[in-house]
C-alpha distance (Angstrom), angle and dihedral (degrees) to the residues before:
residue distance angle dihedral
X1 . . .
X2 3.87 . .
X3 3.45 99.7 .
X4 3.69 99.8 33.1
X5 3.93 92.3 48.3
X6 3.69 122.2 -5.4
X7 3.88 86.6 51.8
X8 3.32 94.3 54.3
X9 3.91 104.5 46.8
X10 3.87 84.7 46.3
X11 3.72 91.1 48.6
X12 3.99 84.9 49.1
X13 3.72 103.9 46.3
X14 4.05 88.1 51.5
X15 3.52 99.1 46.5
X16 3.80 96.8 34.7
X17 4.29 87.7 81.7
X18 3.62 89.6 31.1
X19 4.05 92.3 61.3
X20 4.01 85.7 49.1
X21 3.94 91.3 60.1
X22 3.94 101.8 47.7
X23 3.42 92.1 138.9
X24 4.25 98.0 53.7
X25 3.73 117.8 113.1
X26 3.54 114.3 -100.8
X27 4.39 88.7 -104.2
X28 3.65 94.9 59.4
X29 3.84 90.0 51.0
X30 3.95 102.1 111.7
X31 3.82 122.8 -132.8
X32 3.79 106.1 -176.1
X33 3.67 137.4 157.8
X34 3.46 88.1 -70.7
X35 3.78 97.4 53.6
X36 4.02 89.7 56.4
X37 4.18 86.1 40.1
X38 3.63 87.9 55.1
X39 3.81 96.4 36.6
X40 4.06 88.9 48.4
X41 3.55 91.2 58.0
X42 3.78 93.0 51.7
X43 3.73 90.0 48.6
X44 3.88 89.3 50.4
X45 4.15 87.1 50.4
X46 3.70 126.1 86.3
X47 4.16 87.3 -126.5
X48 3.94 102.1 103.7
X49 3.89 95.1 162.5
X50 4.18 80.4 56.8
X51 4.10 84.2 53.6
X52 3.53 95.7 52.4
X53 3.64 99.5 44.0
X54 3.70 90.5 50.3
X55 3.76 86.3 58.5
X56 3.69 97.7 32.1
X57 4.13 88.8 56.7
X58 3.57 87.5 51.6
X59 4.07 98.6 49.0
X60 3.98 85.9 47.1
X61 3.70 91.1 56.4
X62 3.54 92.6 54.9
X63 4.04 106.6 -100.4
X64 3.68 100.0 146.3
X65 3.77 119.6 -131.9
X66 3.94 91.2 -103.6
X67 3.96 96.5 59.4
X68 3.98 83.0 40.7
X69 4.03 86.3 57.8
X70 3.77 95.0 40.7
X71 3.52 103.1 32.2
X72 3.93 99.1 37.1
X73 3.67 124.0 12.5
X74 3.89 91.1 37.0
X75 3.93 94.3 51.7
X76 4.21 83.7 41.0
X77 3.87 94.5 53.9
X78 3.92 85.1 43.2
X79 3.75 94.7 52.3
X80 3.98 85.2 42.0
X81 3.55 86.9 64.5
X82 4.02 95.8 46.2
X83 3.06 93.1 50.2
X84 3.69 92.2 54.0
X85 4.09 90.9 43.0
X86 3.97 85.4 62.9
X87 3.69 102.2 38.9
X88 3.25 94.9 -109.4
X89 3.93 93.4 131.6
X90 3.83 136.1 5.9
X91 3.63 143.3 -100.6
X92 3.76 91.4 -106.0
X93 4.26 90.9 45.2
X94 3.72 81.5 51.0
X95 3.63 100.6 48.7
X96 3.84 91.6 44.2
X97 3.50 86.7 49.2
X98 3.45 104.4 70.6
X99 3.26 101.6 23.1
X100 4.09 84.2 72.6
X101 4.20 83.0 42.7
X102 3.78 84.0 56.6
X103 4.04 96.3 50.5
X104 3.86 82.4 52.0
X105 3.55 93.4 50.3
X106 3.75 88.3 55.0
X107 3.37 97.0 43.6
X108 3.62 89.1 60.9
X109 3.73 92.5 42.2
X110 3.55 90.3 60.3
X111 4.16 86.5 45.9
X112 3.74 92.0 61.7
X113 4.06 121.9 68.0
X114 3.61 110.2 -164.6
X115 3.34 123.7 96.8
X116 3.76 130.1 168.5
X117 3.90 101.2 -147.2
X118 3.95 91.2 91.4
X119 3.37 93.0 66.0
X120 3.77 121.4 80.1
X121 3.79 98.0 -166.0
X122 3.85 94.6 55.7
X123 3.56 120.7 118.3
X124 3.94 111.5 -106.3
X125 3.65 139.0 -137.5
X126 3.74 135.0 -168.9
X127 3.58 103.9 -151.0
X128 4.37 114.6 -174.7
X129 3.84 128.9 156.4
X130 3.99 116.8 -124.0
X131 3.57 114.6 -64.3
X132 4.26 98.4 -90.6
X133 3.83 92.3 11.7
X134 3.98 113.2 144.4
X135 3.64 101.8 178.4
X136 4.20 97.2 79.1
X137 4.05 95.5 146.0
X138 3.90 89.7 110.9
X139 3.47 100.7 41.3
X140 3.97 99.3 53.7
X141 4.05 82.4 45.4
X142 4.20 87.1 59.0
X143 3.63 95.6 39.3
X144 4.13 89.2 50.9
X145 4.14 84.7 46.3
X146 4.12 86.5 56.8
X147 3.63 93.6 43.8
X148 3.90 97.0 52.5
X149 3.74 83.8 49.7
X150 3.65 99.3 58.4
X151 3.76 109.9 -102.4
X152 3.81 120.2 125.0
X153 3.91 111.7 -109.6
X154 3.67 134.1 -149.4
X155 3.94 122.8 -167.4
X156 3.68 131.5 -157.2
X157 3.67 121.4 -178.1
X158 3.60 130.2 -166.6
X159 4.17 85.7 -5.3
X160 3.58 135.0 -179.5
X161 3.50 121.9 -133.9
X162 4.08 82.8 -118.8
X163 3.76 89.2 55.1
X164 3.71 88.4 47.4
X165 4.12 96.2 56.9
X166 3.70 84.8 46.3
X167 3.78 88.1 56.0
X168 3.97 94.7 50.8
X169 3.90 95.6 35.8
X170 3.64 94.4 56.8
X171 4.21 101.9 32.4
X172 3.84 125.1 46.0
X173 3.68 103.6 -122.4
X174 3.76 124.7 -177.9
X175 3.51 100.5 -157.0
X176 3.74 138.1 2.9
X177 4.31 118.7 -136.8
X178 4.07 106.4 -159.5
X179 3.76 110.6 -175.5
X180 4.20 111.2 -149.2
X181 3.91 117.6 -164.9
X182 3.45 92.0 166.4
X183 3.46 132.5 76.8
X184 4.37 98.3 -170.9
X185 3.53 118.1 94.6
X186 3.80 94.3 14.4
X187 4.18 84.1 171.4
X188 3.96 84.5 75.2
X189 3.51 95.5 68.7
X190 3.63 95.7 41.0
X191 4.13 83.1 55.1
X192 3.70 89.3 44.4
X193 4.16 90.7 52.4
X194 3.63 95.2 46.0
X195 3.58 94.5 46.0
X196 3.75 88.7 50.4
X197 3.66 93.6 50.1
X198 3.30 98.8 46.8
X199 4.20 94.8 50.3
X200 4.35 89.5 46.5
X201 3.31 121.3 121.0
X202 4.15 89.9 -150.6
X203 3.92 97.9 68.2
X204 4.26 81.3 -155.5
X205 3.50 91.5 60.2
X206 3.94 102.6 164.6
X207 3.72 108.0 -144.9
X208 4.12 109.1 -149.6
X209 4.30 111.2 -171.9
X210 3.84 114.7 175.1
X211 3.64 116.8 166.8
X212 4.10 130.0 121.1
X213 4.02 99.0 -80.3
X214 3.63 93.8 59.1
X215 3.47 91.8 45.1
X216 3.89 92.7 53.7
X217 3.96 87.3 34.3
X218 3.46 109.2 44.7
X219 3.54 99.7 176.8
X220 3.46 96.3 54.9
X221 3.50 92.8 80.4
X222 4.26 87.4 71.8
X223 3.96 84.7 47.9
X224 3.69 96.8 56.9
X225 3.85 89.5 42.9
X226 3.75 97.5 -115.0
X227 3.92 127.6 145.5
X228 3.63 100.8 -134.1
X229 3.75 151.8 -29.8
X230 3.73 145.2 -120.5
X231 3.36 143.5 -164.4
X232 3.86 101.1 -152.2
X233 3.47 147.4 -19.4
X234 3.25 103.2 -61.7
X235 3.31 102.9 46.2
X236 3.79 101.0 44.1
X237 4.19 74.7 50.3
X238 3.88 88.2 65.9
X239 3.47 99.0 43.6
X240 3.26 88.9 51.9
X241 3.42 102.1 45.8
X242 3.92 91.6 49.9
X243 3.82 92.3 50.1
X244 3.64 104.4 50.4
X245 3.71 82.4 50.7
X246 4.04 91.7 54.9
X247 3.76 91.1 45.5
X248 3.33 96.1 48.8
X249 3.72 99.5 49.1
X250 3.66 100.9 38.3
């Protein structure tokens, strides 16, 4: 039923407007709820030549791959997760889910050239999910958003908080990205952020966390000792970008 008719009237009702305004520069192309509504229920079908035309029709419009990773994929792997939350869809839906998100997100990786680890004078990031996270959909899609952007990147998966001093003891990192799933045990990643702070090389260190329970909680990103948080790529790309700058001309 969903991908021989919900699909389709979802598929219709977005494109319907989007047909009328061929001729609008890729910017003004909208991706709303109902984009990532209609694009979750294509992810959720069996119909991959209907996912990649979705995002194929988008690229050849002119949506770059960052608004495609902030304005679709992120909301998708968001709604993913709702729609999990309410029972709306199972584990295995979820899993499958975004692991076809993730193929897009390399697909699109591969798509874009630029990539700030050739250049010694960029600004750096250490980007790692939560010691014993799972969930790492969002973080690789922020990390990827840095990268296109010129900053040199740094991934740890599945880290220990020993592997993590090692990382900022040895390499001169101006901020650290930790992605949080989970809201349990919220002490660990204030441990995990001290512990990093205190090992850094860069006594400034700014500490980035983005992840749902800060985004629900906002003040727990004072109690876990962080600097600020963001919801997706882009964003945590401002902040960034704005406190580097600070930091560096204080």
């Amino acid at each position: 039923m969903v991908e021989g008719e919900i699909v389709p009237r979802l598929v219709q009702a977005h494109a319907a407007p989007v047909a009328r305004q061929a001729c609008v520069a890729g910017p003004e192309i909208p991706l709303d709820a109902r984009s990532a509504l209609a694009f979750v229920r294509i992810v959720l079908s069996r119909n991959q030549d209907t996912l990649g035309g979705f995002v194929e029709n988008l690229r050849a419009r002119g949506v770059d791959s960052a608004r495609l990773y902030a304005d679709l994929l992120a909301p998708a792997a968001r709604l993913l997760a709702d729609l999990w939350d309410e029972d709306e869809i199972s584990f295995t839906e979820v899993t499958i889910g975004l692991g076809r998100l993730q193929g897009l997100a390399r697909d699109l990786d591969s798509a874009t050239p630029y990539n700030g680890d050739n250049n010694p004078s960029a600004r750096s990031c250490l980007f790692s999910p939560r010691p014993g996270e799972q969930q790492t959909f969002g973080f690789y899609m922020i990390e990827e958003s840095f990268r296109w952007s010129g900053w040199r990147t740094w991934i740890e998966t599945a880290a220990t908080n020993a592997e993590l001093v090692a990382d900022v003891r040895c390499q001169w990192f101006d901020m650290f990205c930790l992605s949080v799933s989970r809201s349990t045990d919220i002490e660990d990643v204030a441990t995990t952020i001290e512990t990093v702070r205190r090992a850094s090389r860069n006594r400034e260190l700014f500490v980035l966390v983005n992840g749902r329970p800060f985004l629900e909680r906002p003040e727990l990103v004072a109690t876990v000792g962080a600097d600020a948080v963001a919801s997706c790529g882009r964003d945590a790309l401002h902040i960034a970008d704005k406190a580097v700058w600070r930091l560096a001309n204080v």
